[in-house]
N, C-alpha and C positions, 0 to 999 in steps of 0.2 A: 730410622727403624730398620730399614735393609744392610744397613752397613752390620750395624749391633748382630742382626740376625747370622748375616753374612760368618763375623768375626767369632761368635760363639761355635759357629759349625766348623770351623777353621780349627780353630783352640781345639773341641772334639776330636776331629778327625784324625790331625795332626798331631796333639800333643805337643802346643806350639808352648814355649818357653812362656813364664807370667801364665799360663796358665795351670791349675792345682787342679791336679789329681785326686779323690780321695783313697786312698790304700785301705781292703778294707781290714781290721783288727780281729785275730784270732781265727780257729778253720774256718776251710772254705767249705760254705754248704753245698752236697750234689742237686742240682737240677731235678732228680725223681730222688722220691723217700716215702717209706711206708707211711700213711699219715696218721699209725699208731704212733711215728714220730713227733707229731705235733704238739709245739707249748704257745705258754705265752708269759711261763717266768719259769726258774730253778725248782719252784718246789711242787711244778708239775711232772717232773720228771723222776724215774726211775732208774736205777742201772739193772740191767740184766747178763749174766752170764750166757750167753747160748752158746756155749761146749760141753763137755763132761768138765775139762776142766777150765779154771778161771783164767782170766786175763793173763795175768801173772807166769802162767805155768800152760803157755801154749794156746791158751781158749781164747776167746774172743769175747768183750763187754760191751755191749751197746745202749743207747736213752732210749727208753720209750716212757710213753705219756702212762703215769703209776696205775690209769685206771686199766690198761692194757699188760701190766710186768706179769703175771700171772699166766695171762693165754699165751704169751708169745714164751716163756720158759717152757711150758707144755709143750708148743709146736716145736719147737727146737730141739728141747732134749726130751721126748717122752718119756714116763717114766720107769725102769725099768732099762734103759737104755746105757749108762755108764755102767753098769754093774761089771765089777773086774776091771774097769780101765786104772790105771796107775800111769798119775802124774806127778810132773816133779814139786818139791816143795820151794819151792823160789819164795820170799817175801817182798812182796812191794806195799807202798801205802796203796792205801784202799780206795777204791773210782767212788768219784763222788759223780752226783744225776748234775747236768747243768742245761739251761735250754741257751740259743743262740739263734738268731734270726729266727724264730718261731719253730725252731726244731730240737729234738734231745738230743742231747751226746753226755759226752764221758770226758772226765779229768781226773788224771794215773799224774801224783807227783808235779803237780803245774801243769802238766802236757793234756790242751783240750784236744779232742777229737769226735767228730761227725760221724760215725760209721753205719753206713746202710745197714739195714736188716738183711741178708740174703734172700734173693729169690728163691720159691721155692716153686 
C-alpha cells in the first residue's frame, strides 16, 4: 500500500513518464468570477455586450447566467450612456452563450472564451 501511495505522489509531483496528465479542453476558467457567471449547461447562459460598442467593433461580450443579462447590461452601459459614440462597422459571426465548467462565456467563430465581468 505504501509503495502504490508512495508511486502516485512520485508520478504527481514529478511528472514521471507512464504517467497521464489530463490536458484540460477548451478556456481556462479564472479562479474568481462574478457568480452572475454561474451555469450548469448552454442554455443558461447569455451573451452580453458591456461596451457602447459590440464585440466586434472594439467592445467587449461576456456569459452571464440569462436570468442576470438585463441588470448587468444596465450596470455597464447605463442608459443614456453611448449616445454619440461611433463605432466601426466590422462584421463578425454572432457570440453565441456557452457554459464551461459551471461558468458562461462566449464563442465568436469557434473561438470560446471565459471573460470576467470587470470589477467595478
Amino acid at each position: 500500500m505504501r509503495t502504490v501511495l508512495f508511486a502516485l505522489a512520485l508520478c504527481s509531483l514529478a511528472g514521471v513518464a507512464g504517467c497521464k496528465k489530463k490536458t484540460p479542453e477548451g478556456p481556462v476558467v479564472s479562479p474568481t468570477f462574478d457568480e452572475r457567471q454561474s451555469c450548469g449547461g448552454d442554455q443558461d447562459c447569455a451573451v452580453v455586450q458591456i461596451e457602447c460598442c459590440d464585440a466586434c467593433n472594439g467592445g467587449t461580450a461576456v456569459g452571464v447566467h440569462m436570468d442576470h443579462a438585463a441588470d448587468v447590461r444596465k450596470e455597464y452601459v447605463p442608459a443614456g450612456t453611448c449616445e454619440g459614440t461611433a463605432c466601426t462597422l466590422m462584421a463578425c459571426p454572432d457570440p453565441e452563450p456557452i457554459c464551461r465548467e459551471g461558468r458562461c462565456g462566449v464563442a465568436i467563430g469557434g473561438t470560446e472564451t471565459l471573460p470576467d465581468l470587470p470589477r467595478r
